[in-house]
Residue frames relative to the residue before (quaternion, step in Angstrom):
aa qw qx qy qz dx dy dz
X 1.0000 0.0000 0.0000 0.0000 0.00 0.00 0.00
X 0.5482 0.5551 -0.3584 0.5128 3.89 1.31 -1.07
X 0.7349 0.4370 -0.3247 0.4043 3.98 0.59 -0.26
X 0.6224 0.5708 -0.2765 0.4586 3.08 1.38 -0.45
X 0.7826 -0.0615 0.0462 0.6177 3.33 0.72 -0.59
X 0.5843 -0.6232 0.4919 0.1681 3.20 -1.32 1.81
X 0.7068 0.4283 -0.3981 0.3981 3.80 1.00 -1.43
X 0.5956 0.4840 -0.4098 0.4930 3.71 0.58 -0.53
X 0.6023 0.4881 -0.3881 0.4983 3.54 0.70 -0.33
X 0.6266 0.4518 -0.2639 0.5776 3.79 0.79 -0.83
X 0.6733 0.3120 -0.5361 0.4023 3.67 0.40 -0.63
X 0.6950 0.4674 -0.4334 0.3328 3.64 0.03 -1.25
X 0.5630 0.5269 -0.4676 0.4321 3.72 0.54 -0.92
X 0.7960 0.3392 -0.2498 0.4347 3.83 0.50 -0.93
X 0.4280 0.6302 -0.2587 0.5939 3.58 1.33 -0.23
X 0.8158 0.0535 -0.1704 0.5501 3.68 0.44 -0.53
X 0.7931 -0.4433 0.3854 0.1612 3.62 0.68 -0.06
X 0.8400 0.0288 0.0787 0.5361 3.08 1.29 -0.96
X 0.6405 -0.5622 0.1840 0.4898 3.48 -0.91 1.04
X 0.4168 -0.6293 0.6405 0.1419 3.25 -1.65 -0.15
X 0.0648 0.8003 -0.5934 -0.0561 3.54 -0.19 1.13
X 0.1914 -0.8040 0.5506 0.1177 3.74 -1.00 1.09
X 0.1631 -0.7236 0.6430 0.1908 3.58 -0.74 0.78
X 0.6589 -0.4393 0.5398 0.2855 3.01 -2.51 0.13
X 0.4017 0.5199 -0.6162 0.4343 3.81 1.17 0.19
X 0.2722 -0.6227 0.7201 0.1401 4.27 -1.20 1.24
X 0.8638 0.1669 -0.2887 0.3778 3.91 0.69 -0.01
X 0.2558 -0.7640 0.5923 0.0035 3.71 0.93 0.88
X 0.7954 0.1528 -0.3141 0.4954 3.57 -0.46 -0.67
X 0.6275 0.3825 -0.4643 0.4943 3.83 -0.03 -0.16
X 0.5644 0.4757 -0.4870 0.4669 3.96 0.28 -0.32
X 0.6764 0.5286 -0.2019 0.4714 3.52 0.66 -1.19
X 0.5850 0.5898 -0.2652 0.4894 3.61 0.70 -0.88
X 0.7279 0.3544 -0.2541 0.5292 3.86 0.83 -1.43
X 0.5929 0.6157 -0.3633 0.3707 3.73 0.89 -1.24
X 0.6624 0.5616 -0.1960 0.4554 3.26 1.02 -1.25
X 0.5652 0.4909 -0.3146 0.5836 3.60 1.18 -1.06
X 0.6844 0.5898 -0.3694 0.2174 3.47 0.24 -1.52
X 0.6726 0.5170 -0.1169 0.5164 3.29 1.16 -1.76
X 0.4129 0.5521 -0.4940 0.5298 4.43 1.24 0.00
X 0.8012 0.4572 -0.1770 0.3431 2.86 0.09 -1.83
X 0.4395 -0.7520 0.4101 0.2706 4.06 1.09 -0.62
X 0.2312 0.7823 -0.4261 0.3912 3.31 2.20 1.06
X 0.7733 -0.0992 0.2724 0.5638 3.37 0.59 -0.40
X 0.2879 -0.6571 0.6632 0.2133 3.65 -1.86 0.04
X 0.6767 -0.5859 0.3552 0.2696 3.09 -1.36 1.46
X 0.5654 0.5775 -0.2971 0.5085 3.67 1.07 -0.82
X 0.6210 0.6354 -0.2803 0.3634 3.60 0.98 -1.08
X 0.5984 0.6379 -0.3056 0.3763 3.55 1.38 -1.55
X 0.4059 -0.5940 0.5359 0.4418 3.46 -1.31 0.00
X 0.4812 -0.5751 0.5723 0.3319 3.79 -1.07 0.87
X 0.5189 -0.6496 0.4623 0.3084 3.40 -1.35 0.89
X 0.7264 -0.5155 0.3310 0.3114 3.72 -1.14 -0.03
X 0.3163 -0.8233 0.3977 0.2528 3.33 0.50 1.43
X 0.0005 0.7640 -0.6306 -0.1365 4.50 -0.47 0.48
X 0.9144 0.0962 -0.0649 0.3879 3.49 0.35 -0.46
X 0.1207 -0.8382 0.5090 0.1545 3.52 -0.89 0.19
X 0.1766 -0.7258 0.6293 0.2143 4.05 0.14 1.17
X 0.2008 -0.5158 0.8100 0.1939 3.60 -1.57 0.16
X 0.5589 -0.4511 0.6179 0.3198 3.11 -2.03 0.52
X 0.2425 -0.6727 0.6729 0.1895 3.04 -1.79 -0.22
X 0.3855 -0.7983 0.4377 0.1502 3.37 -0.18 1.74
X 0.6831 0.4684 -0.3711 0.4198 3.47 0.92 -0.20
X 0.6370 0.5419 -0.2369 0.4944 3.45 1.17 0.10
X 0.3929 0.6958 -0.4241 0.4262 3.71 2.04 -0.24
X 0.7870 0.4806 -0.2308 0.3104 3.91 0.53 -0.86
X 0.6471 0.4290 -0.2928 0.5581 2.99 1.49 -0.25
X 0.4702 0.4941 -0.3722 0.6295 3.84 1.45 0.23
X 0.6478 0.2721 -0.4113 0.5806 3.64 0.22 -0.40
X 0.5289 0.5276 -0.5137 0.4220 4.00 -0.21 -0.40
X 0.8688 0.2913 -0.2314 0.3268 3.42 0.37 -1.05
X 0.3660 0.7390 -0.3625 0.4342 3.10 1.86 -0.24
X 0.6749 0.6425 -0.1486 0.3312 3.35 0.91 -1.70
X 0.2141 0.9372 0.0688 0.2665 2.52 1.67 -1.44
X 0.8281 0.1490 0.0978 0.5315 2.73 -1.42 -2.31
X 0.7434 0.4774 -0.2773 0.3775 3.80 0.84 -1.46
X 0.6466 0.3377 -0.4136 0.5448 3.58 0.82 0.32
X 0.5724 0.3774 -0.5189 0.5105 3.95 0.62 0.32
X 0.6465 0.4553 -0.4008 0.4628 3.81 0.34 -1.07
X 0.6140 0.3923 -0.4398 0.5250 4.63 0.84 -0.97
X 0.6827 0.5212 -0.4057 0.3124 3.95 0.31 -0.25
X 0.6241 0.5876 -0.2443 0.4533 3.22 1.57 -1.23
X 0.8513 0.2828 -0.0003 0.4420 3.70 0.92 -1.40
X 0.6458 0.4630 -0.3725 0.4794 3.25 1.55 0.16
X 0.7589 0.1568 -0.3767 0.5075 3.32 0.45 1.05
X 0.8038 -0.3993 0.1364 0.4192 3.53 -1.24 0.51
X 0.2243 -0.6630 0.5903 0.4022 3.61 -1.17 -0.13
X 0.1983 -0.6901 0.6881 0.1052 3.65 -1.09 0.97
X 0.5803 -0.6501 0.4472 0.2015 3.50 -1.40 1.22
């Protein structure tokens, strides 16, 4: 999805804070998925692999960090309302 679209790239980069480096791997989580498998099995260490071909780098936008924490704040006061008292049927 982070290759498809730069804004979703821009939100998470600003959402977490830190840049956002996108590679030319189109399946990132399945590369991960085997690397991860590889390194169970005792094929090799994930650190070992070659790193995919860095193409882009999103920076955050710091002016866009407060309105991500707001909602952060937020989610954690719906999610302390939902689970901090009983659930009635």
């Amino acid at each position: 999805g982070l290759l498809a679209s730069r804004v979703w790239a821009g939100i998470i980069a600003d959402a977490l804070g830190e840049p956002i480096r996108l590679s030319s791997e189109e399946q990132a989580s399945s590369r991960g998925a085997v690397l991860l498998a590889r390194e169970r099995l005792g094929l090799g260490r994930i650190e070992d692999a070659p790193p995919p071909a860095i193409t882009e780098t999103v920076q955050p936008d710091p002016a866009n960090a407060a309105t991500y924490e707001a909602a952060l704040a937020r989610q954690e006061a719906l999610l302390a309302g939902l689970w901090g008292r009983p659930r009635t049927p």
